[in-house]
C-alpha positions in Angstrom: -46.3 12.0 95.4 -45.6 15.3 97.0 -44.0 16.3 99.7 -45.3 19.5 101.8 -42.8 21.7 103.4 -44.0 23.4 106.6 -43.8 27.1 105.8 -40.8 28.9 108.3 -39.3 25.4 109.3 -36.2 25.5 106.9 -33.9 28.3 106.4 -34.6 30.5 103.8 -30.9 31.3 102.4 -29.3 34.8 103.2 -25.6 35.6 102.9 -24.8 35.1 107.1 -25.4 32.2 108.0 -24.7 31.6 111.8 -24.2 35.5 111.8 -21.1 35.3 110.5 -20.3 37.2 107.1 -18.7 35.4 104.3 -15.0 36.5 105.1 -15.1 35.2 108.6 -16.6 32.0 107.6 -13.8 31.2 105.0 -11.4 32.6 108.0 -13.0 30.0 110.4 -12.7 26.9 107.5 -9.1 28.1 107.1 -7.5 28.0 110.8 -10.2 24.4 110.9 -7.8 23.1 108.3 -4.6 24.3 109.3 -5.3 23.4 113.1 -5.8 20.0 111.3 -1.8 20.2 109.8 -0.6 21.4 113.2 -2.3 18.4 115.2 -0.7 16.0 112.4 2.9 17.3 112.8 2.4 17.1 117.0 1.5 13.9 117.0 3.9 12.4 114.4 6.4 14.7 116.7 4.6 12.2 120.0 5.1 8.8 118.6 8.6 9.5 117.3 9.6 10.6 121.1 7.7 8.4 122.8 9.3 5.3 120.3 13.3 7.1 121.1 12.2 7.9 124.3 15.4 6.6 125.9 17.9 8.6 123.7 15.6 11.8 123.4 17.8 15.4 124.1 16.2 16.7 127.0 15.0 20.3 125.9 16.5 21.9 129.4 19.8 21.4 128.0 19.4 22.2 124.4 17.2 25.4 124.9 19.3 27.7 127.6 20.7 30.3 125.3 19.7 34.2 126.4 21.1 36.5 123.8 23.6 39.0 125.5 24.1 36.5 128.3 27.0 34.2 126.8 28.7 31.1 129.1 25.6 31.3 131.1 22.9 28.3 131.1 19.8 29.9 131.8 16.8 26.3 130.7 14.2 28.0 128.8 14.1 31.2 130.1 14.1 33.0 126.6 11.6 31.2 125.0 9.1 31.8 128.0 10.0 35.2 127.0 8.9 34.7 123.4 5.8 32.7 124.7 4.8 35.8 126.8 5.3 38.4 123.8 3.1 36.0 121.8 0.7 36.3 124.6 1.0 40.2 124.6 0.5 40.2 121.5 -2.6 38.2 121.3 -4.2 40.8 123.9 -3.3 44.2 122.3 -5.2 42.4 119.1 -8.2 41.8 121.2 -7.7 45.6 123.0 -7.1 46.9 118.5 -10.9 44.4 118.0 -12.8 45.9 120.5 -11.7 50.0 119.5 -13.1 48.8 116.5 -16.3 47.6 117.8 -16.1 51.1 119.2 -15.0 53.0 115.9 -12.6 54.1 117.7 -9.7 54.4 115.1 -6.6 55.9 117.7 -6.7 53.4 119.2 -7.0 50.6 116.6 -3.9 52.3 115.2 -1.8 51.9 118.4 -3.1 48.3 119.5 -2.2 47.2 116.1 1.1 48.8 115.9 2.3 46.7 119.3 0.4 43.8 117.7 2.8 44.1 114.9 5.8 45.1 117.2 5.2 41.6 119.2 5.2 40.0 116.4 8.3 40.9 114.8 10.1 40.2 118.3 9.0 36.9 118.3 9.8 36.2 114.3 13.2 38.1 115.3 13.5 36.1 118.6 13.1 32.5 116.6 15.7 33.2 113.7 18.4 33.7 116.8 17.0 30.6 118.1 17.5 28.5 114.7 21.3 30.1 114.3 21.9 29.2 118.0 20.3 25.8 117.4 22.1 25.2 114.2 25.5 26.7 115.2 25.3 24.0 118.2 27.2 24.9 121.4 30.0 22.3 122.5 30.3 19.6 119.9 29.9 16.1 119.8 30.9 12.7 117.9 28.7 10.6 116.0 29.1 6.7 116.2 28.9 4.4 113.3 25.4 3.6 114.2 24.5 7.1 114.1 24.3 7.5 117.7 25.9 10.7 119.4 28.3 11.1 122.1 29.1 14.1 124.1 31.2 15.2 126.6 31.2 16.1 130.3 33.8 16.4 133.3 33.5 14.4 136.2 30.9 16.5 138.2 28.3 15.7 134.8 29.0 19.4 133.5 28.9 19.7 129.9 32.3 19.7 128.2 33.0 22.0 124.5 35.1 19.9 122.2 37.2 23.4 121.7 37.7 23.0 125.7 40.2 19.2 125.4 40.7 19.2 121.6 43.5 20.9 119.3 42.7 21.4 115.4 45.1 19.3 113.7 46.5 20.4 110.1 44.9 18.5 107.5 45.2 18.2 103.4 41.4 17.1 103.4 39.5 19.5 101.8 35.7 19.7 101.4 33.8 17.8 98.4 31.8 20.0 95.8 31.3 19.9 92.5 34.0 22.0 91.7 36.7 20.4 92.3 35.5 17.7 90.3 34.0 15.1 92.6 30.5 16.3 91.0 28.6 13.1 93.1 29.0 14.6 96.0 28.3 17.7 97.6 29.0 18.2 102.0 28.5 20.9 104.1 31.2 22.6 106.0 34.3 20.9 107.6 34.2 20.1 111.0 36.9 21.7 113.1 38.4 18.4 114.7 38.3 15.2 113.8 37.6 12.1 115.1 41.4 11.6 115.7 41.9 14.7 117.4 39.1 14.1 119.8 40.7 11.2 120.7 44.2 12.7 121.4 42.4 15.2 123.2 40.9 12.3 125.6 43.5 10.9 126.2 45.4 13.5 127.4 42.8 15.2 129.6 41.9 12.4 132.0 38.8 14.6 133.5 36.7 14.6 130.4 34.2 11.3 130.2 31.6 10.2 127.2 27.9 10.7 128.0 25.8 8.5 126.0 22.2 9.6 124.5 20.6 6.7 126.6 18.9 7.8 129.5 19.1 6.2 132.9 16.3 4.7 135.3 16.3 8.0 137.0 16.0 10.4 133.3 19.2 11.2 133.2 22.1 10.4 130.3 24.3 7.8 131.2 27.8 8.5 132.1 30.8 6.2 130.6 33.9 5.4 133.2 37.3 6.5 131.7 37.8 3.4 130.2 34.9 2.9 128.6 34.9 6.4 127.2 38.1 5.6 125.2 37.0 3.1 124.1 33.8 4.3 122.7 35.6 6.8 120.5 38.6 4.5 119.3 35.9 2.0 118.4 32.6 3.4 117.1 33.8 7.2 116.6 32.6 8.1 113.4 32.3 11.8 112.8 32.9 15.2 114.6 29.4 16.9 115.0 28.9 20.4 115.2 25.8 22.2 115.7 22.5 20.3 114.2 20.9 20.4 110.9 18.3 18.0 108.6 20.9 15.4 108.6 22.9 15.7 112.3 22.2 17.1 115.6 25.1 16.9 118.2 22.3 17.4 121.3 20.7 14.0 120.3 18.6 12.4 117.8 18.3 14.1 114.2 14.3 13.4 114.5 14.9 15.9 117.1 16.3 18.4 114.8 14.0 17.7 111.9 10.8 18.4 114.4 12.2 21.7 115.7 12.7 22.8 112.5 9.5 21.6 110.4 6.8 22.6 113.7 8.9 25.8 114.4 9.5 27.0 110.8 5.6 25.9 109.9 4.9 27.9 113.2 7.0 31.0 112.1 6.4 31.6 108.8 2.6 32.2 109.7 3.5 34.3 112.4 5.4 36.3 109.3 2.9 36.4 107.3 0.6 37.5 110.1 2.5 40.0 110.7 2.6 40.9 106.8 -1.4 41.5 107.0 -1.3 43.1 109.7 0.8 45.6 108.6 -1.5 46.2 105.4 -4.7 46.1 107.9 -2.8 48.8 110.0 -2.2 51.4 107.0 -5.3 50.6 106.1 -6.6 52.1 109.3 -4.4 54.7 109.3 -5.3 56.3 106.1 -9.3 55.8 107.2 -10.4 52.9 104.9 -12.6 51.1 107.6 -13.5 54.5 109.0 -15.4 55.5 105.8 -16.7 51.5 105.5 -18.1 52.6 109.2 -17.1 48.8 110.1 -14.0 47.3 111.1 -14.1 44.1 110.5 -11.2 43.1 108.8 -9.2 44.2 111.9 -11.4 41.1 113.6 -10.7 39.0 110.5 -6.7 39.0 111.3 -7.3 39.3 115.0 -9.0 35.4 114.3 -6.1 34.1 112.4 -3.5 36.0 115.0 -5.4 34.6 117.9 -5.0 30.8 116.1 -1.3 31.2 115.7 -0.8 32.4 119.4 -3.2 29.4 120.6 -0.8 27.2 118.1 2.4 28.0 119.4 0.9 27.8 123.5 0.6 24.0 121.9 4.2 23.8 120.6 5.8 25.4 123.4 3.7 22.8 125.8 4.6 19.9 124.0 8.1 20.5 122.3 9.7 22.5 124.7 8.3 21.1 128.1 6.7 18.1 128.6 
């Protein structure tokens, strides 16, 4: 039995299919796959906020740091500010694609030089972010079942820990292997402890504990003076400063672990974007696509730079806003 092919029904072979040369297509399979990865953290970062959604740190007070601009709250501003340099950035790639299309090579040279330059002030602007995030900003104490407490004064205004407390002289020293407790290893000492935080309470009768639970109408809930004494002498577990992997004094460690997972995932491919673009752009410079008469690997990175802005219009929707 044989089977008769109608001659110019089925495609013949060639080396671009779709029109798109080999090097594009593997770029298109790769941001397919890593748009996959990006999805799965968002939505494991969904159902984990959606499931705490009543002690969940609300991003306006965690994210109002403006470098330069210290003792001022200022929600989000300078991460709209990254967000538009990733933007910018995005466009002079699409200005450096089309001088290309153009073999016009002055021009690819300059669009991809403040491609590169938006880049590295983004990748620049997150690692101040991380140090703010992990230094932390007024302190908090941890409860026994790992919830946080902070601090305001009686108009709701955020409290510092170094604004009530006084460091008291302690022997305690910090565990490492060193000094011979090999089975443990903790990061650095927090300034106060629990027992000075109290003291410090008690004798400042304006500072209250705010809980991580929110309130019917989103905001935390606010203890009375009793019940903020209380809530220290009783469940006061730890002094937390700053956040990391393990604590976060604005909220929920899940919190902390997100930021850092989607942000870092999201910066180090903006780093290494910026990487090959900087080996695209001397490339340029010293004539390589010139001679080739075809610029293609400047639309190459401009794919994968495009995918990482796209991504982080995503994070900054979802993390930092909504």
């Amino acid at each position: 039995m044989s089977t008769a092919v109608a001659e110019g029904k089925t495609w013949s072979g060639g080396n671009e299919p779709l029109k798109a040369s080999y090097g594009k297509m593997m770029m298109w399979f790769f941001i397919l796959s890593d748009a996959l990865t990006f999805s799965g953290f968002l939505a494991a970062y969904g159902f984990s906020r959606f499931k705490f959604i009543d002690a969940w740190p609300i991003a306006d007070e965690v994210f109002t740091h403006v470098p330069f601009l210290h003792g001022q709250e200022l929600p989000m501003i300078y991460v709209a500010f990254m967000t538009f340099v990733l933007i910018m950035s995005s466009v002079t790639m699409v200005l450096a694609v089309d001088a290309g299309h153009h073999l016009n090579k002055a021009k690819v040279t300059i669009y991809m030089f403040l491609t590169i330059i938006g880049g590295i002030i983004f990748v620049g602007s997150q690692a101040w972010e991380w140090a703010t995030f992990i230094q932390g900003d007024y302190g908090a104490v941890q409860t026994k079942g790992g919830n946080i407490l902070q601090f305001v004064d009686t108009e709701g205004h955020r409290v510092a820990l170094s604004d009530f407390v006084v460091a008291s002289h302690t022997d305690r020293t910090q565990h490492e292997s060193k000094n011979g407790l090999w089975f443990v290893n903790e990061g650095t000492l927090p300034t106060y402890s629990v027992q000075d935080v109290i003291h410090g309470l008690e004798s400042h009768e304006n500072v209250l504990v705010r809980t991580q639970t929110l309130t019917e109408e989103g905001e935390k809930t606010v203890l009375s003076r009793t019940e903020s004494l209380e809530a220290i002498k009783t469940n006061g577990k730890a002094v937390v400063e700053g956040a990391n992997l393990h604590v976060n004094e604005y909220g929920s460690p899940l919190f902390a672990d997100f930021f850092f997972f989607i942000t870092g995932f999201h910066g180090f491919h903006v780093f290494s974007g910026i990487v090959l673009n900087i080996i695209i752009f001397f490339n340029v410079v010293i004539g390589t696509y010139e001679k080739r008469k075809s610029y293609e690997m400047v639309e190459k990175v401009g794919l994968y730079w495009h995918f990482v802005d796209l991504v982080w219009v995503f994070v900054f929707t979802f993390f930092y806003l909504v």
